[in-house]
C-alpha positions as CSV (number, residue, x, y, z in Angstrom):
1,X,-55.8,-12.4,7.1
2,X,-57.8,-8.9,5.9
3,X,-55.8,-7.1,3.2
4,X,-54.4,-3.7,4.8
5,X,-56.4,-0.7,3.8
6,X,-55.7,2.6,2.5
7,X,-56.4,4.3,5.9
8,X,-54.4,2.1,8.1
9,X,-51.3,2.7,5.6
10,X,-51.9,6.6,6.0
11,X,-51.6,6.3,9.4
12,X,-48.5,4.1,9.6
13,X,-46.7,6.6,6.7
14,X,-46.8,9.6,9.5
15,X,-44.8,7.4,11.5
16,X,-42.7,6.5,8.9
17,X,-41.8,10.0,7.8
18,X,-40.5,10.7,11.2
19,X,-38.5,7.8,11.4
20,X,-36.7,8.7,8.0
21,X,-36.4,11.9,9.3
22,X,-34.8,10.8,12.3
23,X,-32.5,8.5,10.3
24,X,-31.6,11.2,7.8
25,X,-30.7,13.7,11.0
26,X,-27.9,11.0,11.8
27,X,-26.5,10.3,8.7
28,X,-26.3,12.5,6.1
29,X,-26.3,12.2,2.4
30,X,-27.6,8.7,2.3
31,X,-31.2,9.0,1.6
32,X,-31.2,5.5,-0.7
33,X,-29.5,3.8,2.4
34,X,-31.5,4.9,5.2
35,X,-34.6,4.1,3.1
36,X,-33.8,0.5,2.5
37,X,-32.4,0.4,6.5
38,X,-36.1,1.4,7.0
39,X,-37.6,-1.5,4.5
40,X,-35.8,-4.3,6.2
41,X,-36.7,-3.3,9.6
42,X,-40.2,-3.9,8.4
43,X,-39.4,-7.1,6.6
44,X,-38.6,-8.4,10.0
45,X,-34.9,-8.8,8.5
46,X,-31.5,-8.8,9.7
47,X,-29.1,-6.5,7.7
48,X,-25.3,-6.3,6.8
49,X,-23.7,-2.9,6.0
50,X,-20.5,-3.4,4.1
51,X,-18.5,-0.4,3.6
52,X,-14.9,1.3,5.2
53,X,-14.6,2.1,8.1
54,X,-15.4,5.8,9.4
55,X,-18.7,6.2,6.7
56,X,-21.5,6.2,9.6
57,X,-22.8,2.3,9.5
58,X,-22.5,2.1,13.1
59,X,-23.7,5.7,14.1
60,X,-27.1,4.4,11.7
61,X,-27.6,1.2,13.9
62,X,-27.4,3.7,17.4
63,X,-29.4,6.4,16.0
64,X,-31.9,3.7,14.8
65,X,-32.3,2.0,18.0
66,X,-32.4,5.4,19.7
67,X,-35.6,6.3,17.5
68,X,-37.5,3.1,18.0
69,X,-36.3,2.9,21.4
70,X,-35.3,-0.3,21.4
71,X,-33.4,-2.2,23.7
72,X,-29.7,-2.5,22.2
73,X,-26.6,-4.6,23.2
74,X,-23.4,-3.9,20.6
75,X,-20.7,-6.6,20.0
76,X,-17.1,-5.9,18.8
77,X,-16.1,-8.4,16.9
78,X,-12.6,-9.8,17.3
79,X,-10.4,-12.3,16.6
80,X,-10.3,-14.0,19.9
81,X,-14.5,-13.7,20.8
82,X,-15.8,-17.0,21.6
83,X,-19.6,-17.9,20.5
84,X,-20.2,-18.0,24.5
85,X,-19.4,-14.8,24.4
86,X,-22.4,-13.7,22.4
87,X,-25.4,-15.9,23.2
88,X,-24.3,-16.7,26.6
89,X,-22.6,-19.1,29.3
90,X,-23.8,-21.7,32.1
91,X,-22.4,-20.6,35.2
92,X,-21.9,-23.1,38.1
93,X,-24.2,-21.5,41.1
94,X,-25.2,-22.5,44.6
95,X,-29.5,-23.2,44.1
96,X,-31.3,-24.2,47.1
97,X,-28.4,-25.6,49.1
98,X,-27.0,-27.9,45.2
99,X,-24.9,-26.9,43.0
100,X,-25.8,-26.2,39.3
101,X,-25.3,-24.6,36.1
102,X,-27.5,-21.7,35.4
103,X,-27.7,-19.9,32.1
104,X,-26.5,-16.2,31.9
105,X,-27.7,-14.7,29.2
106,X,-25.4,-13.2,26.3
107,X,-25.7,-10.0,24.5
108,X,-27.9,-11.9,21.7
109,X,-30.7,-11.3,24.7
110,X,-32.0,-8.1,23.1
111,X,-33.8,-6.3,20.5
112,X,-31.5,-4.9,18.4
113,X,-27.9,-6.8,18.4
114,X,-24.7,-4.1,16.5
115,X,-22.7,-6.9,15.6
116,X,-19.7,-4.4,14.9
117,X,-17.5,-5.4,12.4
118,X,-18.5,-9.4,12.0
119,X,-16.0,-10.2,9.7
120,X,-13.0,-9.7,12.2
121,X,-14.1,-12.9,14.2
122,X,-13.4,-16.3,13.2
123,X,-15.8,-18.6,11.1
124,X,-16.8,-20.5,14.5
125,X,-17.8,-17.5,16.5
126,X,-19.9,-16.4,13.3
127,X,-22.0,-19.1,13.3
128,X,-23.3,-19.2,16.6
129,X,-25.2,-16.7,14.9
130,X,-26.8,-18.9,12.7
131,X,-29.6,-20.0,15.1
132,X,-30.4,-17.0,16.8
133,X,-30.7,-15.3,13.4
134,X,-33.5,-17.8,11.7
135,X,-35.7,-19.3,14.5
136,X,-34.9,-16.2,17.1
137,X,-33.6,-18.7,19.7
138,X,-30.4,-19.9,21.4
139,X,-29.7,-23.6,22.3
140,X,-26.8,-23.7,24.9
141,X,-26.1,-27.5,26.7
142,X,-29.5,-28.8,25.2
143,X,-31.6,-26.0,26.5
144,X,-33.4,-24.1,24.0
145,X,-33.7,-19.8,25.1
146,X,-36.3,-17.3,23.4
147,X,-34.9,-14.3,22.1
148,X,-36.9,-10.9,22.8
149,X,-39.4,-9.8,20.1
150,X,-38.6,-7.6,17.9
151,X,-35.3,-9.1,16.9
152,X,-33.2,-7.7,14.5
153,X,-28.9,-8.3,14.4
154,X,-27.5,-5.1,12.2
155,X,-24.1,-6.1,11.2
156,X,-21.4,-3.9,10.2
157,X,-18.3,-5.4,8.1
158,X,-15.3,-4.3,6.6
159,X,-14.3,-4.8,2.5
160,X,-12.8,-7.8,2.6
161,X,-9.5,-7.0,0.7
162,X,-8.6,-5.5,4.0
163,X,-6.4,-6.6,7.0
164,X,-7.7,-9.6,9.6
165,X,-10.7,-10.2,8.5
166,X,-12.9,-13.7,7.3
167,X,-15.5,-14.4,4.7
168,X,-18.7,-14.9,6.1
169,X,-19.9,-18.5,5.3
170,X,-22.6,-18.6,2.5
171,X,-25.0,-20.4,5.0
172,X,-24.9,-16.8,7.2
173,X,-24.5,-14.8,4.6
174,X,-28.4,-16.3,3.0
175,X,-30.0,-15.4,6.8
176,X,-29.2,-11.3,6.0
177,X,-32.3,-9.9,4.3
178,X,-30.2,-7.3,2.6
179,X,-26.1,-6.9,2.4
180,X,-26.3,-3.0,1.8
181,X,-23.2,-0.9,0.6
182,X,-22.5,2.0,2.4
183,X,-20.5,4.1,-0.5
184,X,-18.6,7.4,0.6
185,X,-19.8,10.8,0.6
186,X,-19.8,13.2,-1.4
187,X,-17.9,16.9,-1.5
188,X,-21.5,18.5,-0.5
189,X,-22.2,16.2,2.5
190,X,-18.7,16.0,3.8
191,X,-19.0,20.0,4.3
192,X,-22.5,19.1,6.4
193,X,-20.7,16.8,8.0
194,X,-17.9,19.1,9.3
195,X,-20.3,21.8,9.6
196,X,-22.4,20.2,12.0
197,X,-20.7,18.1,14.1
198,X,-17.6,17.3,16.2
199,X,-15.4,14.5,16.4
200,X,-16.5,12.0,19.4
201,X,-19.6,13.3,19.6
202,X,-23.3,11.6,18.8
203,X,-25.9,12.9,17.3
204,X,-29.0,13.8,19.8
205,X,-32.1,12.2,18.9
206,X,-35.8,11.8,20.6
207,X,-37.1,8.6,20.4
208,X,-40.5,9.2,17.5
209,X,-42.4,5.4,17.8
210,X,-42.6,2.6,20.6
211,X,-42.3,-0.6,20.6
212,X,-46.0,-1.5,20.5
213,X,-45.7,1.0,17.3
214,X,-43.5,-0.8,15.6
215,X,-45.4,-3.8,16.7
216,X,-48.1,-3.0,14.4
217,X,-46.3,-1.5,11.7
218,X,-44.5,-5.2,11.2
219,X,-48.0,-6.5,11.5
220,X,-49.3,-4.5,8.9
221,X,-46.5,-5.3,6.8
222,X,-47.7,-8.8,6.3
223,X,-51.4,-7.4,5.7
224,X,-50.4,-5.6,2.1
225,X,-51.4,-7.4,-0.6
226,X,-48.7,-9.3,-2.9
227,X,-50.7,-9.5,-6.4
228,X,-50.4,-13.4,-7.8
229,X,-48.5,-11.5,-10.9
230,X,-45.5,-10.1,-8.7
231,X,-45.2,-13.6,-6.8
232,X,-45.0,-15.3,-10.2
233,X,-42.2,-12.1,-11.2
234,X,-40.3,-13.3,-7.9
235,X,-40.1,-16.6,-8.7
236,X,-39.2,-15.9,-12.0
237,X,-36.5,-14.0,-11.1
238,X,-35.1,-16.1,-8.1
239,X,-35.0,-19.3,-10.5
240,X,-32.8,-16.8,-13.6
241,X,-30.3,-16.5,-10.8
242,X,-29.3,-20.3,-11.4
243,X,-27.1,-21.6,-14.0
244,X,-29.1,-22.5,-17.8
245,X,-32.3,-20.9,-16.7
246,X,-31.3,-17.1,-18.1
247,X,-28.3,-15.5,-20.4
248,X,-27.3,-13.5,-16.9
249,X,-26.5,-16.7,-15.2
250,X,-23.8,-17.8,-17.2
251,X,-21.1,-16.1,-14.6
252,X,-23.2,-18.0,-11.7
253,X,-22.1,-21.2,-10.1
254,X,-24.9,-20.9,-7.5
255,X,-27.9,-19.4,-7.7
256,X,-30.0,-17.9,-4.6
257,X,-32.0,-20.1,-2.3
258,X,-35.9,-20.0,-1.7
259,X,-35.2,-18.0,1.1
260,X,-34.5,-15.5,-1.3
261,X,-37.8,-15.5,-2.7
262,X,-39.2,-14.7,0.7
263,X,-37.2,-11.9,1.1
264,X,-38.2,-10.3,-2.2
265,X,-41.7,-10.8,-0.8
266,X,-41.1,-9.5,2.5
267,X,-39.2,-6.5,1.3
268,X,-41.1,-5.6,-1.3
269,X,-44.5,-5.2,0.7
270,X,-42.7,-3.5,3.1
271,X,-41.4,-0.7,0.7
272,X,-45.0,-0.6,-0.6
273,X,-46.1,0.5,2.7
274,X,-43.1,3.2,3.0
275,X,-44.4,4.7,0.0
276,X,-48.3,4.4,1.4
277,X,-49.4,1.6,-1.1
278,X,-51.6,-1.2,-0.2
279,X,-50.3,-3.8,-2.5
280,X,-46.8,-4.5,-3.8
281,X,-45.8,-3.9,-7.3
282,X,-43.0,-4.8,-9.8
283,X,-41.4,-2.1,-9.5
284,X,-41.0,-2.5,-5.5
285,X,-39.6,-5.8,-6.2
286,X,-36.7,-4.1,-9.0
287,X,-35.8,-1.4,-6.5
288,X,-34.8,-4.1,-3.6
289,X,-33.5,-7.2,-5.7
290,X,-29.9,-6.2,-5.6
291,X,-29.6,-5.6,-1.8
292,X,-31.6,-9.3,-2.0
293,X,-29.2,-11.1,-4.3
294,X,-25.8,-9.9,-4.2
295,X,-25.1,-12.1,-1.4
296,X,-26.7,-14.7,-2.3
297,X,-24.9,-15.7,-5.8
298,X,-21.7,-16.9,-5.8
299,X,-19.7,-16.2,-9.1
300,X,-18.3,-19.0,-11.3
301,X,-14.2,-18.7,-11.7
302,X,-14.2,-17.3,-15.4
303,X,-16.6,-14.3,-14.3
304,X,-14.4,-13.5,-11.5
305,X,-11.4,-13.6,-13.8
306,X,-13.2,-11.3,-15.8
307,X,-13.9,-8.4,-13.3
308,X,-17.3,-9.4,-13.0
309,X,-19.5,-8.7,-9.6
310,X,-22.7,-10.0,-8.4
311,X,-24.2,-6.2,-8.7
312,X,-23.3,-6.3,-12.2
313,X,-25.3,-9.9,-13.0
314,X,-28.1,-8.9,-10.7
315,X,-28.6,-6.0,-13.0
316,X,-28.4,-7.9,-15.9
317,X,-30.8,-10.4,-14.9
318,X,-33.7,-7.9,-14.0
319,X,-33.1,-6.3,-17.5
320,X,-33.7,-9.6,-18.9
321,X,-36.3,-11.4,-17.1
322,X,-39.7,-9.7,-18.3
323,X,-42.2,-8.5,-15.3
324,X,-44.7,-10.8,-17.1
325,X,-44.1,-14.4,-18.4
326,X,-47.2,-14.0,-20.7
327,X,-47.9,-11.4,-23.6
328,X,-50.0,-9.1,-23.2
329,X,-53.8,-9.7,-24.5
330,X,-54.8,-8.1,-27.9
331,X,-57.3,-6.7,-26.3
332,X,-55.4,-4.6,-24.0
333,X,-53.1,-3.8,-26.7
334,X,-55.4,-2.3,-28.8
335,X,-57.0,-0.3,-25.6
């Protein structure tokens, strides 16, 4: 596969730009958000949004959609949603004088699946997503169904200290790219906010890419080059999140998986490309590790007990594991 070039990343950035403008036109005040929004698109990664309700996580996924122009299906999540519900049921029809079950496909048959407040539905309905989320299929009574390409699920939950709802299992929770926290806004951007719109209204947007645009953009995601250096600094950094291998792990029962690794890879050539690089760098890989691995570590009991989070040991891991495991040459010192 060619490396991608300068010119074809200039080209891609114009499109980029409109589609952070775009973003930033539906929710305001959250530049750093709708920035890593954008990356994970580009990774080819599902994302979770974890934040209270009323902050603009589900506005982002429609305004996104609208801009891409994608197709979109949304999903409330609720206590009593079945997983037939979401990927789809057999129903018993009359074919050519016999009867038999034909598949009727669920809401998962799209490009862009809201899956609006996931934590409200039980463990059982969760995982359906499981499948449909990795390999971008759906097996119902043996039968195995291709999802649509592009396929991205967006995911919106709810703090979990809050009323009916349920942990995610750890085994969903590793097939999100990123778990993003959408924080509240500030005095500035609440007066924007009632300045410029009304209450039960959307925001009007014009789609600014197609689908054979975004097409190549993912393509050309995989094309920017991932120096031998940062995939060494990834590896490095996905084996400190595991107990004994760094002084940040001590508060870590379970580390992050190799998935993890990919992600950093992923997401990191993707954000090179945002900011019209041809090759990933270290600092690429700094800038999207905590959206990475906060979901990914699960915290021993004494850090817990302590007030500890998994932002706060993902930060102190990538202050201690060095960009390079070697010192630098003499040579270069001296220069």
């Amino acid at each position: 596969m060619e490396n991608a070039t300068e010119t074809e990343v200039a080209e891609a950035a114009k499109h980029l730009r409109s589609l952070t403008a775009g973003l930033n036109q539906v929710l305001f005040g959250q530049e750093e958000l709708i920035d890593l929004v954008l990356t994970g698109v580009l990774a080819r990664g599902h994302i979770l949004l974890e934040g209270l309700p009323g902050l603009g996580k589900t506005e982002l996924v429609k305004g996104l959609s609208k801009l891409l122009k994608l197709d979109t299906k949304r999903v409330q999540f609720t206590p009593d949603l079945l997983p037939g519900d979401i990927t789809g049921n057999p129903v018993l029809q009359e074919v050519d004088g016999r009867r038999e079950f034909v598949f009727q496909p669920g809401p998962l048959f799209t490009n862009i699946v809201l899956a609006d407040e996931i934590n409200r539905a039980s463990p059982k309905t969760q995982s359906a997503l499981l499948e449909a989320m990795q390999e971008r299929r759906v097996t119902v009574l043996g039968k195995t169904h291709e999802l649509p390409k592009p396929f991205f699920v967006l995911a919106t939950q709810n703090p979990i200290e809050l009323e009916g709802t349920y942990p995610l299992p750890e085994a969903q929770l590793d097939r999100f790219l990123f778990k993003l926290e959408v924080t509240r806004n500030n005095v500035a951007t609440l007066e924007r906010i009632v300045s410029h719109r009304e209450l039960g209204t959307e925001p009007v947007v014009e789609p600014v890419m197609s689908a054979e645009t975004l097409g190549g953009l993912l393509e050309l995601v995989r094309r920017i080059y991932l120096p031998p250096v940062v995939a060494n600094y990834i590896a490095r950094l996905v084996d400190g999140t595991h107990p004994g291998q760094s002084e940040a792990a001590k508060g870590i029962r379970y580390g992050a998986s190799p998935r993890a690794a990919l992600a950093l890879a992923s997401a990191a050539k993707a954000r090179a490309l945002i900011n019209e690089r041809t090759n990933a760098s270290f600092e690429d890989v700094k800038l999207i590790a905590p959206a990475v691995l906060r979901h990914r570590i699960v915290l021993d009991y004494n850090a817990r007990v302590d007030g500890k989070t998994t932002n706060d040991l993902v930060r102190a891991l990538i202050e201690e594991v060095p960009v390079q495991d070697t010192a630098t040459p003499k040579t270069l010192k001296s220069a």
